[in-house]
Biopython code that builds the backbone (N, CA, C, O; Angstrom):
import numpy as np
from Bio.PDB.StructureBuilder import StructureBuilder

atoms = [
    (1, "UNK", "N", (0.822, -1.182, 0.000)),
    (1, "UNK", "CA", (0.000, 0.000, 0.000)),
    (1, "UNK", "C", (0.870, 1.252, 0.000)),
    (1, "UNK", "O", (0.590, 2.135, -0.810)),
    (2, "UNK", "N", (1.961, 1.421, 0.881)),
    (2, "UNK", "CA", (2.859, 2.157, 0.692)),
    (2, "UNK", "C", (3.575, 3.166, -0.319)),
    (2, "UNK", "O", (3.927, 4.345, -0.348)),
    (3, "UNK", "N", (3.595, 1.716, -1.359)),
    (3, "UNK", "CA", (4.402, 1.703, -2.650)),
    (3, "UNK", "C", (3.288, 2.583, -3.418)),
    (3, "UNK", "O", (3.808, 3.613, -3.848)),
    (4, "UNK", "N", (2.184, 2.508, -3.660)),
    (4, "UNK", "CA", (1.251, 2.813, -4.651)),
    (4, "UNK", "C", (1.076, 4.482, -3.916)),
    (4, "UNK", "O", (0.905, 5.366, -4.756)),
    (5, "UNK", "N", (1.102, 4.834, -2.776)),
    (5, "UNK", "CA", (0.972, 5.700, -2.206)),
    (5, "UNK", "C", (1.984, 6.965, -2.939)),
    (5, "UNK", "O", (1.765, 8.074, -3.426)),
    (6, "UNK", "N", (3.275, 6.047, -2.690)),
    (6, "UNK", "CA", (4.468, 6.663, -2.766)),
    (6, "UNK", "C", (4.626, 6.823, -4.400)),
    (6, "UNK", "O", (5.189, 7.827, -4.836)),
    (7, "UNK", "N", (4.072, 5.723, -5.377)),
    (7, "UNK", "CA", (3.966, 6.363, -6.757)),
    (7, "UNK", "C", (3.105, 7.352, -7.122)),
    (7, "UNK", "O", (3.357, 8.159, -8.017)),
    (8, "UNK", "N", (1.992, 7.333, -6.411)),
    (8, "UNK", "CA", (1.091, 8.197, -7.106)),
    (8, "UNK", "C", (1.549, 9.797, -6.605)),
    (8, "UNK", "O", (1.208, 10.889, -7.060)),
    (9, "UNK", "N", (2.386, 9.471, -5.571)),
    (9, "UNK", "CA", (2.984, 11.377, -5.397)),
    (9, "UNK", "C", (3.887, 11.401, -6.053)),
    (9, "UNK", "O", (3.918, 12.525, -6.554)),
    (10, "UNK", "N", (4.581, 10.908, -6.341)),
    (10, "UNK", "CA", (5.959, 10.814, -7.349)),
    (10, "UNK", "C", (5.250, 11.300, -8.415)),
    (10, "UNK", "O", (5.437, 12.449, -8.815)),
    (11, "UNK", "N", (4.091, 10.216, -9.155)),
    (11, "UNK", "CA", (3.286, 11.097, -10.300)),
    (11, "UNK", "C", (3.489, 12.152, -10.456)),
    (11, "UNK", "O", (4.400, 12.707, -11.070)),
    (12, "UNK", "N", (2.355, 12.674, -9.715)),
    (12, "UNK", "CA", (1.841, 13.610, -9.577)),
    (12, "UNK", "C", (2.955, 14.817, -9.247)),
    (12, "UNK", "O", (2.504, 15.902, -9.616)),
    (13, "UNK", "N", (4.233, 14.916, -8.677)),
    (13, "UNK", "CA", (5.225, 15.726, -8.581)),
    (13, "UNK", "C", (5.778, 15.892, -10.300)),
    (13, "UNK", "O", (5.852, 16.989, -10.853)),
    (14, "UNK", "N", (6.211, 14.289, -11.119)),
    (14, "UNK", "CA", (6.497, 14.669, -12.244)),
    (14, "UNK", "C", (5.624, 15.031, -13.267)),
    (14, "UNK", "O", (5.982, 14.785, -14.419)),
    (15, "UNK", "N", (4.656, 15.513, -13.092)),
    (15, "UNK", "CA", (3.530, 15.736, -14.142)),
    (15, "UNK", "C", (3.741, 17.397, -13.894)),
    (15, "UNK", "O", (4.249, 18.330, -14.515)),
    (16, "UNK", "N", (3.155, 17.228, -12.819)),
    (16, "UNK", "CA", (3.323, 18.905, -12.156)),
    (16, "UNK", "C", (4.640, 19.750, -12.515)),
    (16, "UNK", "O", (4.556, 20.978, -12.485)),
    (17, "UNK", "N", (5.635, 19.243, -12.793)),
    (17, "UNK", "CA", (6.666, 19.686, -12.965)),
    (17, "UNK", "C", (7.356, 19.642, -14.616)),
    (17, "UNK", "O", (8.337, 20.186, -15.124)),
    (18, "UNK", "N", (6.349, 18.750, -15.103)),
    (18, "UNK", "CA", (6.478, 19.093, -16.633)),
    (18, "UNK", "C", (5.809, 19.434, -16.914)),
    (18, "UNK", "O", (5.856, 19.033, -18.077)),
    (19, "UNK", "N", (4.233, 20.485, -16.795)),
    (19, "UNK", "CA", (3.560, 21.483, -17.238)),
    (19, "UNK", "C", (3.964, 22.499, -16.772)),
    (19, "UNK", "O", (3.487, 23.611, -16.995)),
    (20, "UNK", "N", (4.807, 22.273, -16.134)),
    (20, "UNK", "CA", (4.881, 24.057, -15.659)),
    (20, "UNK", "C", (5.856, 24.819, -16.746)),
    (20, "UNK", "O", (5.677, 25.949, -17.202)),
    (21, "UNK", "N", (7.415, 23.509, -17.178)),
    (21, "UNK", "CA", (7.885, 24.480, -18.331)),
    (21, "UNK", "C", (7.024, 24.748, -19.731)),
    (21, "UNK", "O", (7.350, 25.613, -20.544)),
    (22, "UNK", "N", (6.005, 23.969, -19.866)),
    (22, "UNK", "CA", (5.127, 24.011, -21.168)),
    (22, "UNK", "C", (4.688, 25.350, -21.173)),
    (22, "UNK", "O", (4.867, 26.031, -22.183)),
    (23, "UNK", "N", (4.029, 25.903, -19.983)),
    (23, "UNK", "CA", (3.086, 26.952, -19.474)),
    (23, "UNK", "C", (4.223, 28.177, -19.420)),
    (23, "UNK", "O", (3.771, 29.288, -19.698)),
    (24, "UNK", "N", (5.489, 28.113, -19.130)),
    (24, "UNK", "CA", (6.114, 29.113, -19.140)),
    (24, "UNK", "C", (6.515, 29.744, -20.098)),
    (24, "UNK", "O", (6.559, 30.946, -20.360)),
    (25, "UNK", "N", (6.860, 28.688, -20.700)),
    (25, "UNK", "CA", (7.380, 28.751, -22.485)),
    (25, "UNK", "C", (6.639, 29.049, -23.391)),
    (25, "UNK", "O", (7.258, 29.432, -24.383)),
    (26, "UNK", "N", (5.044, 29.041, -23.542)),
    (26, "UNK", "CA", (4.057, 29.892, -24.255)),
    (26, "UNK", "C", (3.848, 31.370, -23.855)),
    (26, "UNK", "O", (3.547, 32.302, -24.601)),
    (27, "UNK", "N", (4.088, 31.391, -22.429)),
    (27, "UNK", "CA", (3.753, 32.898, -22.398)),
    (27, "UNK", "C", (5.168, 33.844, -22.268)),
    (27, "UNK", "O", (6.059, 33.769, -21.422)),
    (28, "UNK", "N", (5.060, 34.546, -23.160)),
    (28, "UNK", "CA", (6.794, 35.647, -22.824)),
    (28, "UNK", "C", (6.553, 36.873, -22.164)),
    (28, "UNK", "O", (7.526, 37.494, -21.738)),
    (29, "UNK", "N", (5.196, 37.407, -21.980)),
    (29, "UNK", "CA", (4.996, 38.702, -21.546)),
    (29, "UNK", "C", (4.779, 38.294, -19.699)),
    (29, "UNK", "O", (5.023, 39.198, -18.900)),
    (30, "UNK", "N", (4.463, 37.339, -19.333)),
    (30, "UNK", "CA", (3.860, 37.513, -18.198)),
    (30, "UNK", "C", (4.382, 36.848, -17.188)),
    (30, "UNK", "O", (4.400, 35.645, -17.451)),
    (31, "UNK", "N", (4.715, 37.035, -16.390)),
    (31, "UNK", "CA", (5.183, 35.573, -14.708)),
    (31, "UNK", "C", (4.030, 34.887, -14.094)),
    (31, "UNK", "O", (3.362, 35.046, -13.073)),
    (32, "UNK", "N", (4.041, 34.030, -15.128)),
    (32, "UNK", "CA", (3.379, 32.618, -14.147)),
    (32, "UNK", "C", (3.770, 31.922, -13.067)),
    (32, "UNK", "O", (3.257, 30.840, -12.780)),
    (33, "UNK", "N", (4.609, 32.419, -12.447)),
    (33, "UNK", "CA", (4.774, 31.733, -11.024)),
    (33, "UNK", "C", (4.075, 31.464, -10.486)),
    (33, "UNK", "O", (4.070, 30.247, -10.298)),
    (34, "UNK", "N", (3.086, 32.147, -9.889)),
    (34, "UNK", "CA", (1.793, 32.108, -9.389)),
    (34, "UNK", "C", (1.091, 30.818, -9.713)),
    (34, "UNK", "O", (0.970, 29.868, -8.940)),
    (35, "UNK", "N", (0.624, 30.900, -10.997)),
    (35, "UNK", "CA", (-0.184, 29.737, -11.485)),
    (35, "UNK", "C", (0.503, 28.291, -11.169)),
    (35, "UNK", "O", (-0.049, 27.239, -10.848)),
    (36, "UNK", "N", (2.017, 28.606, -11.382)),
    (36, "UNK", "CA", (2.466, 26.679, -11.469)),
    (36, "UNK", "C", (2.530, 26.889, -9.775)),
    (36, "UNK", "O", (2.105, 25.821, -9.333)),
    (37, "UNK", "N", (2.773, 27.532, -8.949)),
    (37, "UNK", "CA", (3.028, 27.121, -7.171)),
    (37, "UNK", "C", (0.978, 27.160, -6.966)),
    (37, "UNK", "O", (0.946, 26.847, -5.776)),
    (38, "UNK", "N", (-0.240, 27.300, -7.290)),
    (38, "UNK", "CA", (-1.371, 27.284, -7.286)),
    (38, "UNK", "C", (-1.763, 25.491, -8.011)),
    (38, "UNK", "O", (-2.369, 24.582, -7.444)),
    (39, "UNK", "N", (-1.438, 25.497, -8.751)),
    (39, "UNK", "CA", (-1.087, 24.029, -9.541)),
    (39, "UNK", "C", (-0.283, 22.713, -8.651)),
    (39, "UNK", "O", (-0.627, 21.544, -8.477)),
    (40, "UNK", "N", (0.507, 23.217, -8.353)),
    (40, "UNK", "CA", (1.661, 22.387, -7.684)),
    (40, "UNK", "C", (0.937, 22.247, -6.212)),
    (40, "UNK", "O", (0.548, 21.160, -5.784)),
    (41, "UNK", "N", (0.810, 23.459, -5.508)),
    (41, "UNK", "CA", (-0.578, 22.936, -4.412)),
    (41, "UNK", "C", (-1.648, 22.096, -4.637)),
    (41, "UNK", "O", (-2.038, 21.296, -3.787)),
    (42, "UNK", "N", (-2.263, 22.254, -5.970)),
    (42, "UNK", "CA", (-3.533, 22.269, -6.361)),
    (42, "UNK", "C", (-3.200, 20.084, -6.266)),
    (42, "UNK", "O", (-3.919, 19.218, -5.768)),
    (43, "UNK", "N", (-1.711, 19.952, -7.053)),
    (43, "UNK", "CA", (-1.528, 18.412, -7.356)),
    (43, "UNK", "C", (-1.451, 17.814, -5.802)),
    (43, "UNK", "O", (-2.127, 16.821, -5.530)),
    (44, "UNK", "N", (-0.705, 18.371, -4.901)),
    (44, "UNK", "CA", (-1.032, 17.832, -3.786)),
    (44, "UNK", "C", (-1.704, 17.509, -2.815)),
    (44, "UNK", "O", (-1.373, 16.644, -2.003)),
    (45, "UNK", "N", (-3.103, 18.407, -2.774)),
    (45, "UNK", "CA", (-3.933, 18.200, -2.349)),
    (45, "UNK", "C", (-4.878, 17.100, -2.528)),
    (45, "UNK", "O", (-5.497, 16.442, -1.692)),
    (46, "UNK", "N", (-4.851, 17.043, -3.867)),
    (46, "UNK", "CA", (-5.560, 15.621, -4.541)),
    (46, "UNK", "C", (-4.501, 14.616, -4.463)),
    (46, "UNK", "O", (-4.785, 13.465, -4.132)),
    (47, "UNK", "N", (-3.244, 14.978, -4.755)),
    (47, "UNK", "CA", (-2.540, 13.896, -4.254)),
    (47, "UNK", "C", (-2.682, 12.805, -2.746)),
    (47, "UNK", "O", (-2.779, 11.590, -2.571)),
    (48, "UNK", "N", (-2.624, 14.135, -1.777)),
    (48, "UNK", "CA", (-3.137, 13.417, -0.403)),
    (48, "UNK", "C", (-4.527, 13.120, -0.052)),
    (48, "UNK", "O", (-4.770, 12.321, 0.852)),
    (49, "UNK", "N", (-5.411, 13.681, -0.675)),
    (49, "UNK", "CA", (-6.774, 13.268, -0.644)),
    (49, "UNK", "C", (-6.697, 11.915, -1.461)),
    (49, "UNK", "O", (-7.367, 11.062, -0.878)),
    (50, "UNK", "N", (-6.171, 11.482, -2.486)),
    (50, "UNK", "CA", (-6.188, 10.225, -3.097)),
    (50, "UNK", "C", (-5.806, 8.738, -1.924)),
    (50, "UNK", "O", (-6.355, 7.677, -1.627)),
    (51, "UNK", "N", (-4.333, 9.607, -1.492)),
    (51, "UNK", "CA", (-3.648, 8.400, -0.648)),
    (51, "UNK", "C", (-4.065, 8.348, 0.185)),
    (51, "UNK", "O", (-4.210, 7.207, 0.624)),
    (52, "UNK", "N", (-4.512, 9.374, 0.935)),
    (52, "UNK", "CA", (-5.796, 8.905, 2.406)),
    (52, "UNK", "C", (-6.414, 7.923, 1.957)),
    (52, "UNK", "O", (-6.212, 6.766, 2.326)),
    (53, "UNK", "N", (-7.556, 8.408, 0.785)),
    (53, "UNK", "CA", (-7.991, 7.678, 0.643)),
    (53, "UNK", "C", (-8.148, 5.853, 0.775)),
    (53, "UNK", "O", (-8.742, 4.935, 1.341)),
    (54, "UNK", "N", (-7.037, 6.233, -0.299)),
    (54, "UNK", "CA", (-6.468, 3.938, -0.650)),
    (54, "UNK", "C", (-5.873, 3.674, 0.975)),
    (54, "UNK", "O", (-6.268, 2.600, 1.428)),
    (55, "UNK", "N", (-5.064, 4.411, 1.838)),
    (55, "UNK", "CA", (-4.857, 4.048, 3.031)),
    (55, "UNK", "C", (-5.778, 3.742, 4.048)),
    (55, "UNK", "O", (-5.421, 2.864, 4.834)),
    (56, "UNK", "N", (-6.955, 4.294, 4.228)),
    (56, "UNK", "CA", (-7.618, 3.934, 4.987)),
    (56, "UNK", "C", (-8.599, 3.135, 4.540)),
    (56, "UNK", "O", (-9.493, 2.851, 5.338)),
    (57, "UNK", "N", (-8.651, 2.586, 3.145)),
    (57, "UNK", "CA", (-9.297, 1.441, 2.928)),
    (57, "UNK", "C", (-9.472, 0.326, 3.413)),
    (57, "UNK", "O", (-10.153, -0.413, 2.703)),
    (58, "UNK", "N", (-9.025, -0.210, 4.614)),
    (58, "UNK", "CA", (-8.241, -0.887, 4.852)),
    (58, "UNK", "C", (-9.758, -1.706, 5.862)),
    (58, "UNK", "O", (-10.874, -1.196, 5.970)),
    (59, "UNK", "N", (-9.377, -2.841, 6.374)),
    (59, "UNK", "CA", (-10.644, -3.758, 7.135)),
    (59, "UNK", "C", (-10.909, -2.679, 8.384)),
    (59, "UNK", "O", (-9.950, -1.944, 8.623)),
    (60, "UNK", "N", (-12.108, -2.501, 9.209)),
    (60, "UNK", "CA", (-12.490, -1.995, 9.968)),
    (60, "UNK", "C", (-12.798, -3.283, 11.094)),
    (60, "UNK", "O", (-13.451, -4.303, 10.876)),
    (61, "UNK", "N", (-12.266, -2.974, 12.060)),
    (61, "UNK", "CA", (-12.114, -4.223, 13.170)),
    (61, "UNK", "C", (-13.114, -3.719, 14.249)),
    (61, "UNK", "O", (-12.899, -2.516, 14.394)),
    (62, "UNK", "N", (-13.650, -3.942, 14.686)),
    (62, "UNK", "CA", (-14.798, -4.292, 15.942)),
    (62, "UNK", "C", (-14.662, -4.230, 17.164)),
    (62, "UNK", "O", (-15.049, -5.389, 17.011)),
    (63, "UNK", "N", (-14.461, -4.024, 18.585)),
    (63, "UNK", "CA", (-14.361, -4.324, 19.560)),
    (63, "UNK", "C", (-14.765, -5.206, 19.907)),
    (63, "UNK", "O", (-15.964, -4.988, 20.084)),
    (64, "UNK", "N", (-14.395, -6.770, 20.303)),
    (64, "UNK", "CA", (-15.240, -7.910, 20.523)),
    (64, "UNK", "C", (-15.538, -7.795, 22.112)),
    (64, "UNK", "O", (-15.316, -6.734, 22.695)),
    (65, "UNK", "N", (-16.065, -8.960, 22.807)),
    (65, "UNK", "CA", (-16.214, -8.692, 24.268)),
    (65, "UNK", "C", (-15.291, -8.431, 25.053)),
    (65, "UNK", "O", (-14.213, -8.782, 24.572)),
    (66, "UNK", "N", (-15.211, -8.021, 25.948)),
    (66, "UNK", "CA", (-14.159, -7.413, 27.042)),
    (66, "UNK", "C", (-13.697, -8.867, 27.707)),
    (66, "UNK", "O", (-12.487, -9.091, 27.662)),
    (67, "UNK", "N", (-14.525, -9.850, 28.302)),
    (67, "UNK", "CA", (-14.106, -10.548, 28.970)),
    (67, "UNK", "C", (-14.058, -12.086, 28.240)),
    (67, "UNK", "O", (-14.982, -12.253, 27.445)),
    (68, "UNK", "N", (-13.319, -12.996, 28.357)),
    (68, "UNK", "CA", (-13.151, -14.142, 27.026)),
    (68, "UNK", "C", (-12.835, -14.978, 28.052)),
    (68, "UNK", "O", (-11.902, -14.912, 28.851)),
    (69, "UNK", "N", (-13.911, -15.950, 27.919)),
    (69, "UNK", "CA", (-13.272, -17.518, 28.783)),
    (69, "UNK", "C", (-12.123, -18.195, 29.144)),
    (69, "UNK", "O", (-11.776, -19.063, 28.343)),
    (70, "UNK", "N", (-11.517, -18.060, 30.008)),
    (70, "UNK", "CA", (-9.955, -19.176, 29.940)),
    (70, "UNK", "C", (-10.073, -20.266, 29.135)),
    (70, "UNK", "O", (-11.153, -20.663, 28.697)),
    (71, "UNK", "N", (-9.269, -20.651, 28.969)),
    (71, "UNK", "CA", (-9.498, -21.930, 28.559)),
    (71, "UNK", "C", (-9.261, -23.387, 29.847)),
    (71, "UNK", "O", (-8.779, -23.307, 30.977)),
    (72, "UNK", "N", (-9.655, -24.269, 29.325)),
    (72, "UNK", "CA", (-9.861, -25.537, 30.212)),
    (72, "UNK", "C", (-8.755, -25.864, 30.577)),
    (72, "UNK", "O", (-7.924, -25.734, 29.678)),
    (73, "UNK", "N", (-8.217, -26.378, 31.862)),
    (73, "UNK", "CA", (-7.089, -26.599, 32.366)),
    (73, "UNK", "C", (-7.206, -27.809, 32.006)),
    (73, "UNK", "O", (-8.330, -28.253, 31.772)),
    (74, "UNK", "N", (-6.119, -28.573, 31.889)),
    (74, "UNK", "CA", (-6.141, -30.439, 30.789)),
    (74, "UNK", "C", (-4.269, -30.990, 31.383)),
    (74, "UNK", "O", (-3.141, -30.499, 31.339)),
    (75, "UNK", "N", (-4.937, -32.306, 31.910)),
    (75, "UNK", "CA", (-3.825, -32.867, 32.197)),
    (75, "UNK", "C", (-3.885, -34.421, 31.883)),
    (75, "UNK", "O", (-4.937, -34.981, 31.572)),
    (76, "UNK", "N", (-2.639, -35.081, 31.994)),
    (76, "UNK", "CA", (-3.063, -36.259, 31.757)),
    (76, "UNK", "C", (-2.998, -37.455, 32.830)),
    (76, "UNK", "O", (-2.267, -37.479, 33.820)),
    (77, "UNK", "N", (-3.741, -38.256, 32.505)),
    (77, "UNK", "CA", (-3.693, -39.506, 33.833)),
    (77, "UNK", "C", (-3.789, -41.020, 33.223)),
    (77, "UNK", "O", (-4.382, -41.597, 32.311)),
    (78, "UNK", "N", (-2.604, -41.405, 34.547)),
    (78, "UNK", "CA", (-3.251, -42.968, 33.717)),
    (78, "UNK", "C", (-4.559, -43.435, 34.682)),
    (78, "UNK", "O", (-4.721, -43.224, 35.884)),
    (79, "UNK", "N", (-5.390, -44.110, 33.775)),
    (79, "UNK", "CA", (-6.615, -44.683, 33.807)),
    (79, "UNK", "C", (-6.999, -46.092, 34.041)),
    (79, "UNK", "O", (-7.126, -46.573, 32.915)),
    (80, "UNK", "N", (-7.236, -46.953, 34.884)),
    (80, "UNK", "CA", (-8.110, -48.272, 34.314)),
    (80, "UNK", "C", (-8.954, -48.413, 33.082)),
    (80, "UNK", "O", (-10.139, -48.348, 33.409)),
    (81, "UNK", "N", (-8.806, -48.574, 31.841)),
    (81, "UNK", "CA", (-9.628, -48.765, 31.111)),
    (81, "UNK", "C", (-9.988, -50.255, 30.817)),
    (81, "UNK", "O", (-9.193, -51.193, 30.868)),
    (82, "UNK", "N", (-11.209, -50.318, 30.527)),
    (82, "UNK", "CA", (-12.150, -51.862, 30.232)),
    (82, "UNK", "C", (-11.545, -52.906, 28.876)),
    (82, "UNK", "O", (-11.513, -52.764, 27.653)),
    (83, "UNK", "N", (-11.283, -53.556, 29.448)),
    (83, "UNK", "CA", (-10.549, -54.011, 27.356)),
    (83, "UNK", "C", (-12.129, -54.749, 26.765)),
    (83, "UNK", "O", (-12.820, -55.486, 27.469)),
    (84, "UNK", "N", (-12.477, -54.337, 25.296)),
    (84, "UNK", "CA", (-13.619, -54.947, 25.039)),
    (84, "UNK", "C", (-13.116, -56.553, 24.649)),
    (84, "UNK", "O", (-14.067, -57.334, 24.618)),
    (85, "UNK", "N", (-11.989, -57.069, 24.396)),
    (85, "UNK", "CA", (-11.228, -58.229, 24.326)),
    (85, "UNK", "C", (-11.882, -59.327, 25.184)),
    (85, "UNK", "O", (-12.721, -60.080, 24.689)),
    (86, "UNK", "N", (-11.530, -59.410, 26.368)),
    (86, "UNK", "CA", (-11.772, -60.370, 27.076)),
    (86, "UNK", "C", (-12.194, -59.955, 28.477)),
    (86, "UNK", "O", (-11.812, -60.691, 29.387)),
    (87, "UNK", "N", (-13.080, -58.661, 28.858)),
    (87, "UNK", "CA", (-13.212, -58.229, 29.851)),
    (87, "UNK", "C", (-12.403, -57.735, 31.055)),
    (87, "UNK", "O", (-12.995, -57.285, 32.036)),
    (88, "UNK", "N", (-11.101, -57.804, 31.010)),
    (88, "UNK", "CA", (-10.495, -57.074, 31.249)),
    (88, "UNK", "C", (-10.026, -55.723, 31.613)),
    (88, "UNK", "O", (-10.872, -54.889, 31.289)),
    (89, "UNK", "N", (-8.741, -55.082, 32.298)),
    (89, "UNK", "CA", (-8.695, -54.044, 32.284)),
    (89, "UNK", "C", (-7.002, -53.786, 31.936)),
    (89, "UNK", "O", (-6.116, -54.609, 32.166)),
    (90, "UNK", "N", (-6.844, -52.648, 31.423)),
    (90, "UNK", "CA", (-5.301, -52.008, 31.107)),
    (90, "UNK", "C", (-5.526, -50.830, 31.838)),
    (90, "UNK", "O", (-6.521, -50.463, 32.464)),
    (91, "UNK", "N", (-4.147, -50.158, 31.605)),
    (91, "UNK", "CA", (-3.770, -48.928, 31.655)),
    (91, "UNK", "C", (-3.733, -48.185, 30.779)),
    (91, "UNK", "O", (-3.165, -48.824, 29.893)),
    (92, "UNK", "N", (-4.041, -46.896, 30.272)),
    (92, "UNK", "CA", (-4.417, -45.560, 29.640)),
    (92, "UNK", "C", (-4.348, -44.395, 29.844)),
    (92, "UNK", "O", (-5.031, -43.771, 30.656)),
    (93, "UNK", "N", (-3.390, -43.901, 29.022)),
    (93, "UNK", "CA", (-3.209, -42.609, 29.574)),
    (93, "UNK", "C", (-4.193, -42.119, 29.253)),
    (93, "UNK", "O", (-4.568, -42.776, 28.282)),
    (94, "UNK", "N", (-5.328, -40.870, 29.571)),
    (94, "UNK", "CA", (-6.186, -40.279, 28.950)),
    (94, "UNK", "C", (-5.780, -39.212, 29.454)),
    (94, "UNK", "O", (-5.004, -39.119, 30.405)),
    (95, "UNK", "N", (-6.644, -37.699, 28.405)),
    (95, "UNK", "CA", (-6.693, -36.562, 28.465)),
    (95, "UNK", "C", (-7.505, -36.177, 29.768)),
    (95, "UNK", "O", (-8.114, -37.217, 30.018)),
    (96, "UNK", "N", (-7.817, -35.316, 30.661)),
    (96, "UNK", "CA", (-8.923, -34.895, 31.503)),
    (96, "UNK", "C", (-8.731, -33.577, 31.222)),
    (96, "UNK", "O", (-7.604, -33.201, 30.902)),
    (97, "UNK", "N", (-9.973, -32.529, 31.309)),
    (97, "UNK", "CA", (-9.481, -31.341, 31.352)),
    (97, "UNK", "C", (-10.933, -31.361, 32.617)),
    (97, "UNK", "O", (-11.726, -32.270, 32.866)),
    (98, "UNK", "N", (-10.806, -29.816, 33.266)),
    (98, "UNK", "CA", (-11.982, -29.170, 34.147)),
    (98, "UNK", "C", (-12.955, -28.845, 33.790)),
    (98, "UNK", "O", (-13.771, -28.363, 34.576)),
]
sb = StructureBuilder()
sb.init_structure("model")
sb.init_model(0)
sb.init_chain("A")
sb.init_seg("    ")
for serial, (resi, resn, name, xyz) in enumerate(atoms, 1):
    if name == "N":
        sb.init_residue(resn, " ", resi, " ")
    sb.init_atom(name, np.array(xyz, "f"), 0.0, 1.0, " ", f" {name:<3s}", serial, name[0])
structure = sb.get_structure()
């Protein structure tokens, strides 16, 4: 986003800066200074009104709830488990949480 930011003022600086000798060079009687520093404002303003723009395009995020569940405390244990085999029992580690 940066980059596109940073070209479109670059543009807009070299555009601005090659009408101004066009504009000088037609007129011989008069000082246009005025007009190209009115111009040259004129490109930056839209310049930064553009890049605001595309910059703050950007996702708009939410405040979700303030307070968010812990999560489950989880440990492991060994277990008696049933063997479906021959009625029986083994050992098993299993998960437990709270």
């Amino acid at each position: 986003m940066k980059r596109v930011i940073s070209s479109l003022l670059i543009a807009t600086a070299l555009v601005g800066s090659a009408i101004q000798p066009a504009a000088a060079r037609d007129h011989h009687h008069h000082d246009n200074t005025g007009r190209a520093i009115a111009g040259g404002v004129a490109a930056g303003v839209v310049g930064g009104l553009i890049g605001g723009a595309i910059a703050n395009s950007g996702p708009r995020y939410v405040d979700g709830p303030r307070y968010v569940e812990p999560a489950p405390r989880c440990w492991y244990e060994d277990r008696d488990v049933r063997n479906r085999y021959d009625g029986g029992y083994h050992t098993e580690t299993v998960r437990v949480c709270e």
